[in-house]
C-alpha positions in Angstrom: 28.1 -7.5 9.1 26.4 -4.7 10.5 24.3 -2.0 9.2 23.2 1.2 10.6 20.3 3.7 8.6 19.6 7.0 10.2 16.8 9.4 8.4 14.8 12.5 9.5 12.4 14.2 7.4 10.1 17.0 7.6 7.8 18.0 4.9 5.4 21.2 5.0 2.6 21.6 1.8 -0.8 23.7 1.4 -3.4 21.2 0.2 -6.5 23.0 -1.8 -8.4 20.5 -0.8 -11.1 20.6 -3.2 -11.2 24.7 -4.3 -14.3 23.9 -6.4 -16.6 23.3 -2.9 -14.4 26.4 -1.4 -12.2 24.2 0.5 -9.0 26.3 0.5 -5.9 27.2 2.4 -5.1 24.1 4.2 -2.3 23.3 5.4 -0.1 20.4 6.9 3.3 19.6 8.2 4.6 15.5 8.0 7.3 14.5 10.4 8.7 11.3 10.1 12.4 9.7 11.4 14.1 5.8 11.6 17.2 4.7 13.1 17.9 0.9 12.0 20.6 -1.1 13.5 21.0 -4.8 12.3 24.0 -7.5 13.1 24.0 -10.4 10.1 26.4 -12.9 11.4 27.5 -16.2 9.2 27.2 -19.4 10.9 29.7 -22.2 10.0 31.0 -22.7 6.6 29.9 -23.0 3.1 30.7 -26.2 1.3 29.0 -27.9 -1.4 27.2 -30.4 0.0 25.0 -27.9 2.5 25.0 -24.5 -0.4 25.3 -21.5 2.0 26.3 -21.5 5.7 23.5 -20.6 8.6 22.6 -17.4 9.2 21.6 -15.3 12.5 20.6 -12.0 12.3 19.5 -9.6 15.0 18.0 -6.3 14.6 16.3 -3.5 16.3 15.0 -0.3 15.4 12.8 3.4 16.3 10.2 5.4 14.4 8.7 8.3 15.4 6.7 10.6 13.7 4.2 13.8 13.9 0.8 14.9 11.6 -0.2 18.6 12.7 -3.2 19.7 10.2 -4.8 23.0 10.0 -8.1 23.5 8.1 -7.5 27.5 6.6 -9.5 30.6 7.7 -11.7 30.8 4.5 -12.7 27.0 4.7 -16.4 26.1 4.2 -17.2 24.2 6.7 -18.3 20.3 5.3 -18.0 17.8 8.6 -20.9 16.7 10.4 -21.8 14.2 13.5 -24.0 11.6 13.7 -27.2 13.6 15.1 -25.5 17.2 15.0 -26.9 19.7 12.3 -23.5 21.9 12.5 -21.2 21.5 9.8 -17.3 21.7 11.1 -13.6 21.8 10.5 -11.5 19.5 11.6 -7.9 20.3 13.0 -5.1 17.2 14.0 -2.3 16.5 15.6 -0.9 13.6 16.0 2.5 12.1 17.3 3.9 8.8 17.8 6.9 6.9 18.9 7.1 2.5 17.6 10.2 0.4 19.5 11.2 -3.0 18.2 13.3 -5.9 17.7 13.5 -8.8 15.1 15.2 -12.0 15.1 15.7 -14.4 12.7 17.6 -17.6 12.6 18.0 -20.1 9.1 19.2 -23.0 9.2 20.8 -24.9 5.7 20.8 -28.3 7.1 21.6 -29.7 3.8 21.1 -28.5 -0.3 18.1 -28.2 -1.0 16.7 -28.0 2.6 16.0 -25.0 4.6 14.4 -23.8 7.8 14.4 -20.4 9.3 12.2 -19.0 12.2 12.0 -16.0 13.8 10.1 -13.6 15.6 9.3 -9.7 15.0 8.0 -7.5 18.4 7.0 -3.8 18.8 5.3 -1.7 21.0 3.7 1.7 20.1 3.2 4.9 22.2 1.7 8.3 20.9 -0.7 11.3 21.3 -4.3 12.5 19.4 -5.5 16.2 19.7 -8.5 16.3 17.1 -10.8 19.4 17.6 -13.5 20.5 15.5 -15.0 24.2 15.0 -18.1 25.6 13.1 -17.6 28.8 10.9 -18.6 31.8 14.1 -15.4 30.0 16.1 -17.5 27.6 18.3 -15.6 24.9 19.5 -17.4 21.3 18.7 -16.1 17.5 20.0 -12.9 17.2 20.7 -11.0 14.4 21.4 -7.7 14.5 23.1 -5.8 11.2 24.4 -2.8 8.6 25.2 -2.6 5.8 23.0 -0.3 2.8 23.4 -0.7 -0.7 21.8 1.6 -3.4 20.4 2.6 -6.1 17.8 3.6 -9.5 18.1 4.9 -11.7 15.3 6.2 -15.6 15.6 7.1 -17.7 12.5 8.5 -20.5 11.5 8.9 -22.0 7.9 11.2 -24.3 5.6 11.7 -24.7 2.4 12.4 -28.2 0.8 13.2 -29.0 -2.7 13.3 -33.0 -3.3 14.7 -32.2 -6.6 15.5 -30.0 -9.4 12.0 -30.1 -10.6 10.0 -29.8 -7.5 10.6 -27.1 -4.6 7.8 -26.8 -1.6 7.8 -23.4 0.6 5.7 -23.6 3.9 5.2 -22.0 6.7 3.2 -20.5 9.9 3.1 -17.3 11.6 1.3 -16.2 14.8 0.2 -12.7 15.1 -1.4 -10.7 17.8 -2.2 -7.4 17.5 -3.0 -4.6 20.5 -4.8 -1.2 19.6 -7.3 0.9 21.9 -10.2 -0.2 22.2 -10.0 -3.5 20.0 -7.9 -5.5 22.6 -6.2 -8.2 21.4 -6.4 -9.8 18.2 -4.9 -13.0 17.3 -3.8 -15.4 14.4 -2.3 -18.5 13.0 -1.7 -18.0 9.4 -0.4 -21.0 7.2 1.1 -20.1 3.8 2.6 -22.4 1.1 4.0 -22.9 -2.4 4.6 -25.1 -4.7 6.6 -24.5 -7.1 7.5 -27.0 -10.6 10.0 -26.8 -12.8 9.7 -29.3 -16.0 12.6 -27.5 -17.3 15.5 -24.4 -17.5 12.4 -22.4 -19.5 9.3 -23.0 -17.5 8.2 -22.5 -13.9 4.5 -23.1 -12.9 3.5 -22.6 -9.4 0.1 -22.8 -6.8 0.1 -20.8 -3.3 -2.2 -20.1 -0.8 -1.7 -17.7 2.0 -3.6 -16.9 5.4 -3.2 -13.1 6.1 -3.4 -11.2 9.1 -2.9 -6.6 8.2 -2.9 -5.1 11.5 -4.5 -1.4 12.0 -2.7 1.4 12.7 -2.9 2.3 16.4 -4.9 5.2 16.7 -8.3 6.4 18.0 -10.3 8.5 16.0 -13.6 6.8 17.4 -13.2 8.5 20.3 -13.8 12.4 18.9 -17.5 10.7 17.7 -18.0 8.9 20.9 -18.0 12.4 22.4 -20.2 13.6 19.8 -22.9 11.1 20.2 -23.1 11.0 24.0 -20.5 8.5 24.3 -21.7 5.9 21.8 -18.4 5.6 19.7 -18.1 4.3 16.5 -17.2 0.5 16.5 -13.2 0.2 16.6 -10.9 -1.0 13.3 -10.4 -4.4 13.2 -7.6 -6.0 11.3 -8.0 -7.3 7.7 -8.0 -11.2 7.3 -7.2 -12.9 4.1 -7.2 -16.4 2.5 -5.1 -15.5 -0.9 -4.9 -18.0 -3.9 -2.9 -17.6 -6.7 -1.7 -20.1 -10.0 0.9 -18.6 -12.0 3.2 -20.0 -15.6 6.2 -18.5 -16.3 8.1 -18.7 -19.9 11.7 -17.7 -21.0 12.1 -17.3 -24.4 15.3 -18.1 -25.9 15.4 -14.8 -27.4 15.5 -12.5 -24.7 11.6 -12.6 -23.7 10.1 -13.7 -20.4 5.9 -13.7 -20.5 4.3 -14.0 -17.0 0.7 -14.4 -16.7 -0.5 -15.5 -12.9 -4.7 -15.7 -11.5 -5.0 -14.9 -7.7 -8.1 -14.7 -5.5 -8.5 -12.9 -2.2 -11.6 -12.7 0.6 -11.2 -11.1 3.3 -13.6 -10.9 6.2 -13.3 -8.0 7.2 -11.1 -6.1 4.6 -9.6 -2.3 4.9 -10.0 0.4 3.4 -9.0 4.1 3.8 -11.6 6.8 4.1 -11.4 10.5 4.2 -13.3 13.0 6.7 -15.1 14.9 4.9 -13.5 18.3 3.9 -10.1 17.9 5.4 -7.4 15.6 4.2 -7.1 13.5 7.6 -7.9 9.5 6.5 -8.3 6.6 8.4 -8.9 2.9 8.4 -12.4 1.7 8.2 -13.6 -1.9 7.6 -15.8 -3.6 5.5 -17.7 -6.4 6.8 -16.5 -8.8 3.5 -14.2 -7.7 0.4 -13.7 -9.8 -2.5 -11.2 -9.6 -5.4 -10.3 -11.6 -8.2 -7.6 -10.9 -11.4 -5.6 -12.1 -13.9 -2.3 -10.4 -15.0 -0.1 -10.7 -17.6 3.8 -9.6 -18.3 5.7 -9.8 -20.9 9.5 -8.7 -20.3 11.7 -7.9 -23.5 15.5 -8.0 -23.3 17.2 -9.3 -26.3 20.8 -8.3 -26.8 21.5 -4.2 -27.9 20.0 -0.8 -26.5 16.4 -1.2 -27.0 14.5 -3.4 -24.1 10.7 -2.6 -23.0 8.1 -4.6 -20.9 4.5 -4.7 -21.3 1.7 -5.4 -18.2 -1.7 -5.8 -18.5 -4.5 -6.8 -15.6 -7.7 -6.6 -15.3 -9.3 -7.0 -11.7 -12.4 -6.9 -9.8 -12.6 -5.5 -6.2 -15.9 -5.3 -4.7 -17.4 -5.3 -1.0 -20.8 -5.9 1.3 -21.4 -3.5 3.9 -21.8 -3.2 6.9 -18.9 -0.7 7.0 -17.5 0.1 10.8 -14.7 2.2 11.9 -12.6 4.8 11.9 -14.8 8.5 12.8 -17.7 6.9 11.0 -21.1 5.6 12.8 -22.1 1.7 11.0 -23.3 1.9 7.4 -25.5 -0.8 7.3 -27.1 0.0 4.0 -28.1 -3.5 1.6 -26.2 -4.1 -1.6 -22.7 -4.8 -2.8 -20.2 -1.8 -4.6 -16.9 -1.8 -5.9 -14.4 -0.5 -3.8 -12.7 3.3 -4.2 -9.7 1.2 -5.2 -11.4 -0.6 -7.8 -10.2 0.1 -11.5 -11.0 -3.0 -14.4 -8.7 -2.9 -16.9 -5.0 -1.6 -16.2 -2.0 -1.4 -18.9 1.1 -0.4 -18.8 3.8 -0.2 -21.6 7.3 1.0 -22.1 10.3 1.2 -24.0 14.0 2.1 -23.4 16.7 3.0 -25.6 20.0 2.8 -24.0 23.6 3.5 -25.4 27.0 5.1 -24.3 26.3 6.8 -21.4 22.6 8.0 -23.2 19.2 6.8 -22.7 16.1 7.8 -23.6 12.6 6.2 -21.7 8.9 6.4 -22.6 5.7 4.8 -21.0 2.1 4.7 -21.7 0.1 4.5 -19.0 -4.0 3.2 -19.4 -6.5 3.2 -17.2 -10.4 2.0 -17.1 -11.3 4.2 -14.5 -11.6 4.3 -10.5 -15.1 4.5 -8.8 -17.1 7.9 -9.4 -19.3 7.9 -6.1 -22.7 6.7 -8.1 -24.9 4.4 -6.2 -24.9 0.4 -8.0 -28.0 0.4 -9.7 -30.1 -2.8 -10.9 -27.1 -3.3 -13.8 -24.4 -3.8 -10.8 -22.5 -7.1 -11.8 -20.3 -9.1 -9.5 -18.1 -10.9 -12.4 -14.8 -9.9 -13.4 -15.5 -8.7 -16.7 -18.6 -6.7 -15.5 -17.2 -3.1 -16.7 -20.2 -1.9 -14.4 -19.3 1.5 -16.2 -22.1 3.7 -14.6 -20.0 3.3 -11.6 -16.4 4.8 -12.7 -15.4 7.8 -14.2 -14.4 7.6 -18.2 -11.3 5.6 -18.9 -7.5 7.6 -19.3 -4.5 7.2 -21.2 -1.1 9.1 -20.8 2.1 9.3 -21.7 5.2 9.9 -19.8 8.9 10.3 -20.9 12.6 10.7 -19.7 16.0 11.0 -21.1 19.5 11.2 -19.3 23.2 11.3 -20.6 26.0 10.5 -18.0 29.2 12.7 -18.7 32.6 11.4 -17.2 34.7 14.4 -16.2 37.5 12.6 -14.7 37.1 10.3 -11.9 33.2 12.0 -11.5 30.2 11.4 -13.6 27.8 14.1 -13.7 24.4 12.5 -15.3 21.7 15.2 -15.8 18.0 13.6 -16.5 14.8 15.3 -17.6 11.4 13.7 -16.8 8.7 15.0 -18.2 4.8 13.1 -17.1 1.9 13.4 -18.9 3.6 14.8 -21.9 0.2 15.6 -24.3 -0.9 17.3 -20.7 -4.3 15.1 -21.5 -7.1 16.0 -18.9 -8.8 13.7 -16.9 -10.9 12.5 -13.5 -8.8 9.7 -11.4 -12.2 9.2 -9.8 -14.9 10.1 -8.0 -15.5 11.7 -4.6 -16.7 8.0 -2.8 -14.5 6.5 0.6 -12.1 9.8 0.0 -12.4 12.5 -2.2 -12.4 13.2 -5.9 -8.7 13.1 -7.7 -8.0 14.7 -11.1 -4.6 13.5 -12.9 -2.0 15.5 -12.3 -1.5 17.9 -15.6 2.2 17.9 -17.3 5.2 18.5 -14.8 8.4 18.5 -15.5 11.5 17.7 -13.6 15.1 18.4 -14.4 17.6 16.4 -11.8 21.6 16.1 -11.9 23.8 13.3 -10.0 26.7 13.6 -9.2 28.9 10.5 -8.3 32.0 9.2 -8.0 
């Protein structure tokens, strides 16, 4: 079988950056494009003794992409360098070009025994043109360069399942990871799973996972290397994980699956995504250790006729210990632990669906505790997972969102309008705070009206 995927987009916006500080009449252009080609090709036979036949499967594929952003005219200028007094305006443009290949071989050597290995390569080519200005049109640091770097993926891993009660999933990969000015970096990550089934209605499982996120290949050190006499800021390193997780899973005879798992994941360093201040260009930064811990729960309802729903609730702690390195930024080396810009405590979400003869009607409550609000940890600051650490997060939210369709047959075609409609009581609230990027307000109620058309 082979499979081909072509896209091209281009997308053009004004972005009021933040219109309370002045920060107006931005505006930035997003081109992105893939072409995907993949060959799936069935070794052998199936038969019942060895389940499915092998399986190769070649594939290769092209990205490319451009960022060009433009601070307005009637900006107030915000961005400042290590050791410079001037505030500035940042401008980008940025362009890139990513070549690969991925193979993958499984082997079915016999029921209940699998291997499969394969390997996943790309190399990455592209241009940066950052400049900055004050407000009386003088030109600050620029930075203007090449970049190229590369990715490098090896695995191998089997699955083997001794019985009907018992299946084990393990494996290695091998990464290594090229970007300017970090060089090479390298790992061997070992993952596995085990997974028990005492019967039809109950799964438990245990799995631990070593992870390895590459960085984006970019160079935004270099623009405050020139600003500080060519002492850049330290380059982005990529995040490494060990990952735990326990998990039960329970079918109801009645058309109700509950789900409620515990994972675990340090990372030294970890990622996170800053924004320069007053402009919308973000980058990668690191932070020198990250912890988080949660517990989730999911209850899944689907018993026979119209009306199904789900229900999710987590509640999670993700905190970090400076210093923090990377991206335009000089170290922060300040004492102390803080919960990441990510970090939210309690999450809920809830919906309901009606669905009957071509009609359906959908709504979901949405609950949050709160993101970060930018406010120092004081003495209270709490490390646990049910410290709320309040003073920290902006008041908790709750919405509403809704949507209804009807599909109409009109001969061979059905036409199926659908009306979404988010944040229907148009309630008004703070996402969170200005902290790693800026402050986000929930988006007030919106309406969309969309019509298919299919055959």
């Amino acid at each position: 079988m082979v499979n081909i995927e072509v896209n091209r987009s281009r997308t053009r916006f004004a972005i009021p950056f933040d219109s309370v500080e002045g920060i107006i009449d931005d505006h930035q252009q997003d081109v992105n494009g893939f072409v995907n080609i993949g060959w799936r090709h069935q070794l052998g036979t199936q038969n019942l003794e060895l389940g499915q036949a092998s399986e190769l499967f070649i594939g290769t594929f092209f990205r490319d992409g451009s960022l060009a952003y433009t601070p307005g005219l009637t900006d107030s200028v915000a961005f400042t360098f290590p050791g410079d007094t001037s505030r500035y305006t940042i401008a980008e443009d940025r362009s890139f070009r990513t070549t690969g290949a991925k193979v993958d071989y499984t082997v079915r050597a016999h029921h209940g025994l699998e291997f499969k290995t394969g390997v996943l390569a790309q190399v990455t080519s592209g241009h940066e043109d950052f400049s900055s200005q004050t407000n009386t049109g003088t030109s600050g640091p620029t930075s203007n360069s090449n970049l190229n770097g590369s990715d490098v993926g090896v695995y191998a891993q089997t699955a083997i399942a001794p019985s009907d009660r018992w299946e084990l999933r393990a494996g290695a990969r091998f990464d290594n990871h090229n970007a300017p000015f970090a060089g090479n970096q390298n790992q061997i990550s070992p993952r596995a799973k085990l997974s028990f089934f005492p019967s039809p209605a109950n799964t438990f499982w245990v799995y631990y996972a070593r992870l390895f996120l590459p960085t984006n290949v970019e160079d935004l050190r270099a623009i405050t290397s020139t600003s500080q006499g060519g002492v850049g800021a330290a380059p982005t390193l990529p995040e490494r994980d060990d990952f735990f997780e326990l998990g039960f899973v329970h079918r109801f005879p009645f058309g109700v699956v509950s789900k409620i798992s515990a994972y675990r994941k340090n990372s030294t360093p970890g990622i996170d995504d800053a924004t320069v201040s007053g402009t919308a260009i973000v980058t990668s930064v690191n932070i020198a250790q990250v912890k988080i811990t949660g517990l989730e729960g999911v209850l899944e309802i689907r018993p026979s006729g119209p009306v199904s729903g789900y229900m999710n609730l987590a509640i999670n702690h993700a905190y970090g210990s400076h210093p923090i390195t990377g991206g335009f930024f000089p170290p922060d080396s300040s004492p102390g632990y803080f919960d990441l810009d990510h970090d939210q405590r309690l999450s809920a979400v809830a919906s309901a669906v009606y669905s009957s003869r071509g009609f359906y009607l959908s709504t979901t409550g949405i609950y949050g505790s709160g993101l970060t609000n930018g406010t120092d940890p004081d003495s209270t600051y709490g490390r646990g997972l049910f410290d709320f650490n309040k003073n920290t997060h902006v008041d908790p939210n709750f919405i509403i969102n809704a949507s209804a369709g009807y599909s109409i047959a009109v001969g061979s075609t059905i036409v199926r309008p659908q009306l979404y409609i988010d944040n229907v009581f148009d309630r008004k609230y703070l996402l969170k705070g200005a902290f790693f990027s800026g402050a986000s307000v929930g988006r007030p109620r919106s309406l969309q009206l969309r019509v298919s058309i299919g055959t």
